[in-house]
C-alpha positions in Angstrom: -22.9 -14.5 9.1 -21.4 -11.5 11.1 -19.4 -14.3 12.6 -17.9 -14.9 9.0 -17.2 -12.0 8.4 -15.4 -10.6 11.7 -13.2 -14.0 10.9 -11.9 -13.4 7.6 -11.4 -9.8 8.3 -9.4 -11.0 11.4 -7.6 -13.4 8.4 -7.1 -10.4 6.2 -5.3 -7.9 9.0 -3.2 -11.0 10.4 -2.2 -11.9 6.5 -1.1 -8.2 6.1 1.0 -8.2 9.5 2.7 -10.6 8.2 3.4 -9.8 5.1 4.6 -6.1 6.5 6.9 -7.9 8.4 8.4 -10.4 5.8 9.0 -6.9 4.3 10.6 -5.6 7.2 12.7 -8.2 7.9 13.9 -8.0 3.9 14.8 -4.5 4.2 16.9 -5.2 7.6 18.6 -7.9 5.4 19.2 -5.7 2.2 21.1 -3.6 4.8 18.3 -0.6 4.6 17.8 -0.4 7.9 21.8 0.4 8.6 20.9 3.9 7.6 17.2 4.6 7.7 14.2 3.8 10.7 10.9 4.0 10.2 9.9 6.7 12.1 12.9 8.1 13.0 15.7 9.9 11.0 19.1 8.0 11.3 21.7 8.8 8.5 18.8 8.9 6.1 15.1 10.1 6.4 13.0 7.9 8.0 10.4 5.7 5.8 7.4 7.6 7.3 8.5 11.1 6.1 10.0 9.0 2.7 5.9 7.8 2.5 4.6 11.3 3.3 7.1 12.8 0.8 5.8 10.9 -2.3 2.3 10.0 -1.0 0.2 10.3 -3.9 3.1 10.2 -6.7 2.1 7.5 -9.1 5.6 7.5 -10.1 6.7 6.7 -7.1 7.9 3.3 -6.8 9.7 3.8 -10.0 11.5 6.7 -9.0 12.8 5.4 -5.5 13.8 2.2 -7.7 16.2 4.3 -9.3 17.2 6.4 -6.3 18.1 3.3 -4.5 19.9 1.6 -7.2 22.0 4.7 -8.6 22.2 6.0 -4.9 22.1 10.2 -4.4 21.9 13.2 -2.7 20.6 16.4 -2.4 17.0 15.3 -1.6 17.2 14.8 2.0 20.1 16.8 3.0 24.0 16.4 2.1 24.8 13.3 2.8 24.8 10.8 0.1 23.0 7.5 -0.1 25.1 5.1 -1.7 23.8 3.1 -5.0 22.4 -0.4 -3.6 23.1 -3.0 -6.8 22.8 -5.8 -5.1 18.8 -6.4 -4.0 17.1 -7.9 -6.7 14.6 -6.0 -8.1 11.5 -8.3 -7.1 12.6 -7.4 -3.7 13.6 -3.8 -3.8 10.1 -3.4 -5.1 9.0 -5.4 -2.2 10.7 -3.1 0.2 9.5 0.5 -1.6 6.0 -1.0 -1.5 6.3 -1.4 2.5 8.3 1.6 2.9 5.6 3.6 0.9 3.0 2.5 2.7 4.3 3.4 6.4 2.3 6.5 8.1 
């Protein structure tokens, strides 16, 4: 049984890897990764102070949606992100899910 179980946990954390890096990968294509690191700042803020900024916001995803499409400023200093129109929105959710959830 304990057998069982360390399997499908092993399962789990390599399905979630995975998926983390399908996410990744997305974000390098949608061109994200141009100005923005994960754990370090480039042009923009990098996605583990973006997670740490609105960890805990339930309105979270929905705002960066709209941050990310309209594009902005003033949040993270002077420089402007530029609005992104072309990621769908299936996968610009996709990519604020995995950006949310780096620490």
């Amino acid at each position: 049984m304990k057998l069982l179980v360390l399997i499908a946990s092993a399962t789990l954390a390599l399905s979630v890897a995975a998926a983390q890096a399908n996410d990744e990968e997305l974000a390098e294509k949608s061109g994200c990764l141009g100005c923005h690191a994960i754990d370090e700042k480039v042009v923009g803020p990098s996605y583990v102070d973006v997670a740490a900024k609105y960890k805990g916001q339930k309105n979270a995803p929905s705002v960066l949606l709209q941050k990310v499409r309209n594009g902005g400023s003033g949040v993270w200093g002077t420089v402007a992100m530029p609005a992104n129109k072309k990621v769908s929105d299936k996968d610009l959710k996709k990519i604020i899910a995995w950006i949310l959830a780096q620490k």
